[in-house]
C-alpha positions in Angstrom: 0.0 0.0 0.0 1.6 3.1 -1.1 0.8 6.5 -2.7 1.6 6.1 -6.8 0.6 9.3 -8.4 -1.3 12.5 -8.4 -4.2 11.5 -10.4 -6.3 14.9 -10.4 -6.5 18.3 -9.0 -9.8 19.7 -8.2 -10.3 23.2 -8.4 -13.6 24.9 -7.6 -14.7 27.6 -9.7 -17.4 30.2 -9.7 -18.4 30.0 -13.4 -18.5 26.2 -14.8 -18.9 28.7 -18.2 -16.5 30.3 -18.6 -13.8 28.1 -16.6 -14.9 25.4 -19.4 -14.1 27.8 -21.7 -11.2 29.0 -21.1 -9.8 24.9 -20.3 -11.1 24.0 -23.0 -8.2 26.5 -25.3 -4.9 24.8 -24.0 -3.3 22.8 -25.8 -3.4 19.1 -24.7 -6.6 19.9 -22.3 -9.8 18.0 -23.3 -12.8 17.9 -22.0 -13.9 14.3 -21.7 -16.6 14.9 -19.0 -19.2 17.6 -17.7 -19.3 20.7 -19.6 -20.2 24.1 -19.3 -23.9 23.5 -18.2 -23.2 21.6 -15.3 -21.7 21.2 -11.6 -18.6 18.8 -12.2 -15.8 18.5 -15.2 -13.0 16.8 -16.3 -10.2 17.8 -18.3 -7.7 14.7 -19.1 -4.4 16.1 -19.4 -1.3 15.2 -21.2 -0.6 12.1 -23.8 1.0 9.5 -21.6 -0.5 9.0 -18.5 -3.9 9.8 -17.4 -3.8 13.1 -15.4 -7.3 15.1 -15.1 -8.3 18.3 -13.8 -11.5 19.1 -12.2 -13.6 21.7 -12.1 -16.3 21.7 -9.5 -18.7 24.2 -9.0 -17.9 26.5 -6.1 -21.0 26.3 -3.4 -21.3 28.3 0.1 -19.4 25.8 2.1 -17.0 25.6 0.2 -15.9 29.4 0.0 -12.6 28.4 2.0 -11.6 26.2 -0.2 -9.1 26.0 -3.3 -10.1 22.2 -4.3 -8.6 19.1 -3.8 -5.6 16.8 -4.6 -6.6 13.3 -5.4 -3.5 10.8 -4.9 -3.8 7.3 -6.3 -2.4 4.8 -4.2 -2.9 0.5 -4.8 -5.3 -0.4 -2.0 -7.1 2.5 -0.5 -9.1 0.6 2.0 -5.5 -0.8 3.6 -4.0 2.8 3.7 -7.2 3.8 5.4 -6.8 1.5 8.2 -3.0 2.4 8.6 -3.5 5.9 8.4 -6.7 5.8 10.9 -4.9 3.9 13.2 -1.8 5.6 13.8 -2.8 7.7 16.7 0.0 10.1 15.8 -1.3 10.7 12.5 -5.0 11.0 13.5 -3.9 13.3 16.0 -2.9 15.6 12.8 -6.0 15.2 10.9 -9.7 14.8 10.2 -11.1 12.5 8.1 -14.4 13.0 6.1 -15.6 9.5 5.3 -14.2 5.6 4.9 -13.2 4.1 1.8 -16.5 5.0 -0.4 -17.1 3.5 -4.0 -17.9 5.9 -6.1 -20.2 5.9 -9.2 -17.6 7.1 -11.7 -15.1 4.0 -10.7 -12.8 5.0 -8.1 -12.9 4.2 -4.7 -12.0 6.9 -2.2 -11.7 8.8 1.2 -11.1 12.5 2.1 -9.0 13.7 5.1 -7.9 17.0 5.9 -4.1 17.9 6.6 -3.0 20.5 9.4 -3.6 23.2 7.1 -7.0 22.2 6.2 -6.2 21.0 3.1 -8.8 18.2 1.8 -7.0 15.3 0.2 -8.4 12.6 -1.7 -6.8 9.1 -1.5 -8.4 6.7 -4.9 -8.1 3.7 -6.4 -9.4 3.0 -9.8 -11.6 0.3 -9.7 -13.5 -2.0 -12.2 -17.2 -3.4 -12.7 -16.1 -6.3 -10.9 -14.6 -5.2 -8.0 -17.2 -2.5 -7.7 -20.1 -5.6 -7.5 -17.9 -6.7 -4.7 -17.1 -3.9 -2.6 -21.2 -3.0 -2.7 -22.0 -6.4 -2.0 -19.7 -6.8 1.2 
């Protein structure tokens, strides 16, 4: 269990519109989810490996906040239980929810660093291991 990548950076925005827009002109940016009409989208970034940025629309309680960092790692649910059982560590943080399966194939949990940070720790997962995490 270890930490492989950065897989995406989460920015929220104030105006999916325009940020959309203005993504959308870089060169090697493309838009393979979302879009300017709604609340969530993905950029994939790059040729070689898959890198994404996303843009999430900005709400009240989330005013303090830049985004998030999502860090892959190969068994999210084993780095959980380290991380939430070193007491030194858990002295040092909150953290938002257990390993969750998510509907768009990653499994996941947020913490918060001593900066308030939010990071995201995911794993992608596939059809079949998503049938057998919801089942257990």
């Amino acid at each position: 269990m270890k930490i492989n990548r950065i897989s995406a950076v989460t920015l929220f925005v104030n105006d999916m519109y325009k940020s959309c827009k203005f993504y959308s002109r870089i060169p090697g940016f493309r838009l393979v989810y979302g879009g300017p009409s709604v609340n969530f989208s993905t950029f994939e970034v790059g040729e070689e490996e898959q890198m994404y940025l996303n843009l999430e629309l900005k709400t009240e309680n989330k005013n303090k906040d830049f985004g998030r960092i999502i860090f892959y790692t190969d068994d999210v649910d084993k780095l959980y239980s380290y991380l939430s059982s070193d007491q030194d560590f858990a002295e040092l943080t909150t953290f938002e929810n257990e390993p969750t399966t998510a509907d768009w194939g990653e499994r996941f949990f947020h913490l918060r660093d001593p900066d308030h940070y939010q990071l995201s720790f995911a794993m992608p997962i596939t059809s079949k291991e998503k049938s057998l995490v919801d089942h257990n």
